[in-house]
N, C-alpha and C positions, 0 to 999 in steps of 0.2 A: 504493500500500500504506500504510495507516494501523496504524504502532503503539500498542498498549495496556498500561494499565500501567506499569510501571518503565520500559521501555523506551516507552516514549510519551512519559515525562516528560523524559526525557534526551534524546532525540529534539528538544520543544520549546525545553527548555534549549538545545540543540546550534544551532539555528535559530534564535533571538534573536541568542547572542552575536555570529552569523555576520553577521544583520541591523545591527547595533550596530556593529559592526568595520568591516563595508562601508561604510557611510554616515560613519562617524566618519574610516575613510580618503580618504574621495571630499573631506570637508569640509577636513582638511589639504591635499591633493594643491591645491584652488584655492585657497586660503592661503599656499602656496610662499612667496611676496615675503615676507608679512606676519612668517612666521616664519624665512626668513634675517635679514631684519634685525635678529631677537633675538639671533641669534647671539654676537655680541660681548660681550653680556652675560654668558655664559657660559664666554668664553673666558679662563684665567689670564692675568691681569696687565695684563687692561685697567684703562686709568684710568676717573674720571669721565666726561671728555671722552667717551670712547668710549661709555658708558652713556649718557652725555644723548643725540649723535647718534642711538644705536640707537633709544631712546625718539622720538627726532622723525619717522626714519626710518618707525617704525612707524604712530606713527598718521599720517602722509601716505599710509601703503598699506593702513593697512583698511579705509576706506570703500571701497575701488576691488575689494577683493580677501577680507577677512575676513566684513565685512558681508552683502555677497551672498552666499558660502557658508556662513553662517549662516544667515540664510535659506532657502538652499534644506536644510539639515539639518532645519531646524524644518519644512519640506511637509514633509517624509518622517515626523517623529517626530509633526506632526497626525495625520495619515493612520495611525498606528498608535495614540494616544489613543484618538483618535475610532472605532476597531473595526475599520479595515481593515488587517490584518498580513500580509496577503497582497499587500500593493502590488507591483507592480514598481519595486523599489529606485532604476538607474540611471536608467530615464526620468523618474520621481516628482523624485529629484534635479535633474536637469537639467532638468526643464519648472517647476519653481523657481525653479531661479539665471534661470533667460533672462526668465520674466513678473516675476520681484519684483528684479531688480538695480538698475534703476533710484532704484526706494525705499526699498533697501535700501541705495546709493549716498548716497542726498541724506539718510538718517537717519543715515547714519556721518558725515557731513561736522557735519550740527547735533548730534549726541553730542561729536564733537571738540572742535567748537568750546566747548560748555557745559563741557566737561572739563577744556578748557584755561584755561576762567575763573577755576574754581573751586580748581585746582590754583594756578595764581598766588595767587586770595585765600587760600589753605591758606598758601602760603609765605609773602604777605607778614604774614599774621594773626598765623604763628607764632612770626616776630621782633617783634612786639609786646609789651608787658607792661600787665597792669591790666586795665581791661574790656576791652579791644580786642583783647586776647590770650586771651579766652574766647573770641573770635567765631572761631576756628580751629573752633572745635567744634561752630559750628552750618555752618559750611560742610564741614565733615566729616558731619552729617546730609546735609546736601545730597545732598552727593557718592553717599551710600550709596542715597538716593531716587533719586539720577538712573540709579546701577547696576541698581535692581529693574526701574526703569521701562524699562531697555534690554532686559532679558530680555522684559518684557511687550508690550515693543515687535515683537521678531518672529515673538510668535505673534499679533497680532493685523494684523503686515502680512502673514501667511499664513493669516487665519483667514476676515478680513474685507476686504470692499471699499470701502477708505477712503482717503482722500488724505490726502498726508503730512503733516500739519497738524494734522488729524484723529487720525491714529493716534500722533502723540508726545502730544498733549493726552489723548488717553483714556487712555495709558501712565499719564502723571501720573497723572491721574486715580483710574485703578485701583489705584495705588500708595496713595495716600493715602486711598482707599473701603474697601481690603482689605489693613489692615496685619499682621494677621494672618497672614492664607496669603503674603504677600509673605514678611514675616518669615522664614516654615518655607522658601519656596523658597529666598532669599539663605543661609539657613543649611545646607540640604543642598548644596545647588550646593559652598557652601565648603566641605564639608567634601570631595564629589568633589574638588575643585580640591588640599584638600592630601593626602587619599591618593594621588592622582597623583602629584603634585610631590616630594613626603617620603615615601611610603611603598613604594608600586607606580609606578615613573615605567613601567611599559612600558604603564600604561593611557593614557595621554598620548597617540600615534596611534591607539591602538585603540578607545578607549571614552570616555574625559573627555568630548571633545563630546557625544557622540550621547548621551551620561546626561543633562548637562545640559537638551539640549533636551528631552526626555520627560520631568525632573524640571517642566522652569519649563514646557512646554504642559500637562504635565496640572495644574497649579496652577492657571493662566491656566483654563481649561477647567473646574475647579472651582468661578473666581468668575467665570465668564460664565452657567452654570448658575443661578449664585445670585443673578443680576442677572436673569435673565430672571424666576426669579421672584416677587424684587421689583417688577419691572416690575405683573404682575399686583396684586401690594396697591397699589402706588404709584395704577392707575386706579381701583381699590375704595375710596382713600382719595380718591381728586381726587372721584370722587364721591357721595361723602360730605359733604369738609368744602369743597370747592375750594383747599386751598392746597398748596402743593408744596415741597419742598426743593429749592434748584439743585444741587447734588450727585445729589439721588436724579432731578433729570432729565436730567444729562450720561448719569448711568450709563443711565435708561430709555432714552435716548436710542441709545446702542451696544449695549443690548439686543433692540431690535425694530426700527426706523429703519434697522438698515445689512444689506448682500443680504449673504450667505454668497458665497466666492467660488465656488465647486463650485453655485453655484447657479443662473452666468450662465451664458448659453451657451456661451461657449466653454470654461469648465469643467464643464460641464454634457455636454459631445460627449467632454472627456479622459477624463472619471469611465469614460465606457460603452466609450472603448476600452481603459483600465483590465481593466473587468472580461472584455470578449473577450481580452484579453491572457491573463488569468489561470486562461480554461477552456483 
């Protein structure tokens, strides 16, 4: 039975949130570790000590545990971008986390690790005085690139078929090609992040993730669009004048160069049980 109308529209209304909530819950539920460990941080009258641990704690358990079910959020919120909203939720999730953990394992381990560089040079920068103590502020750029590029990172280890080398470099990449739509994602994302926190915390299991991810793939998704077709003037122009920009060939390059994953066979056999699933 299909409703029209007012009630149609409440109806899809009613059908999103439900989508958003599942998927935002599935995502905490294999997070567990990652978010007990916050805990202390929250707790009255812990000291520092107990903050730092929690912080060490945590990121020793997101690559193993955050990471991947990020990942597998981000199949599920492609798969609604990209036009299909009719997925099936739990399998979409879990045929996710089980194909992309591994890279989504060894991308959390090289985020940590750069995170943890940079957060040292922030601290030693910022007991500096004089030039040396401006340099906090270009490693605070950093930091904020290397945050965009993590969001850009798990929709393009769930968009595309690329090894893990490949997909933090195009992250860069894309970060620094497209500062602009980056910009508007780190800025909405933040703003999710503090109506949850400050404003609405009961969006926090329910919805923060799963917003996120549909905010930064459909961004991602906007500048892979616009790369492809760049790609097309980029050959209009090589054949014209023959010379290139290496920028505008990393991006042609992740433009056209790399298979869609839904494209290979073995996502290529899930898609169509997908869709018998769905008659």
């Amino acid at each position: 039975m299909e409703f029209r109308g007012v009630m149609g529209g409440f109806y899809r209304i009613s059908e999103w949130i439900m989508r958003l909530s599942v998927i935002n819950v599935l995502w905490a539920i294999c997070s567990i570790p990652f978010f007990l460990a916050a805990l202390p941080m929250f707790v009255p009258g812990s000291g520092e000590g107990d903050i730092y641990f929690a912080f060490l704690l945590m990121g020793v358990l997101a690559p193993f545990t955050l990471f991947p079910a990020t990942a597998a959020m981000f199949s599920v919120a492609r798969k609604w971008v990209t036009g299909d909203g009719d997925v099936p939720l739990f399998k979409t999730f879990f045929r996710g986390y089980k194909s992309n953990y591994v890279q989504a394992m060894l991308g959390g381990l090289v985020y940590l690790l750069f995170g943890a560089i940079l957060v040292a040079n922030f601290k030693y920068y910022g007991n500096q005085e004089g030039l040396f103590g401006l340099l906090r502020f270009l490693v605070l750029s950093i930091s904020i690139m290397l945050i965009i590029s993590m969001f850009h990172f798990f929709s393009i280890l769930t968009h595309l078929h690329m090894k893990i080398w490949q997909i933090i470099k195009n992250s860069v990449l894309i970060t620094i090609g497209s500062p602009i739509r980056s910009l508007s994602m780190i800025i909405l994302n933040g703003v999710i992040l503090y109506v949850s926190f400050v404003k609405f915390t009961f969006l926090i299991p329910f919805f923060m993730g799963s917003l996120i991810a549909v905010v930064s793939f459909w961004h991602f998704n906007q500048i892979f669009g616009k790369l492809q077709d760049k790609q097309q003037a980029l050959l209009a122009k090589d054949e014209a004048d023959g010379e290139t920009d290496e920028l505008a060939e990393h991006e042609s390059a992740l433009a056209s160069e790399v298979q869609k994953r839904d494209e290979l066979p073995e996502y290529t056999s899930r898609s169509d049980e997908d869709k018998r699933d769905n008659k």
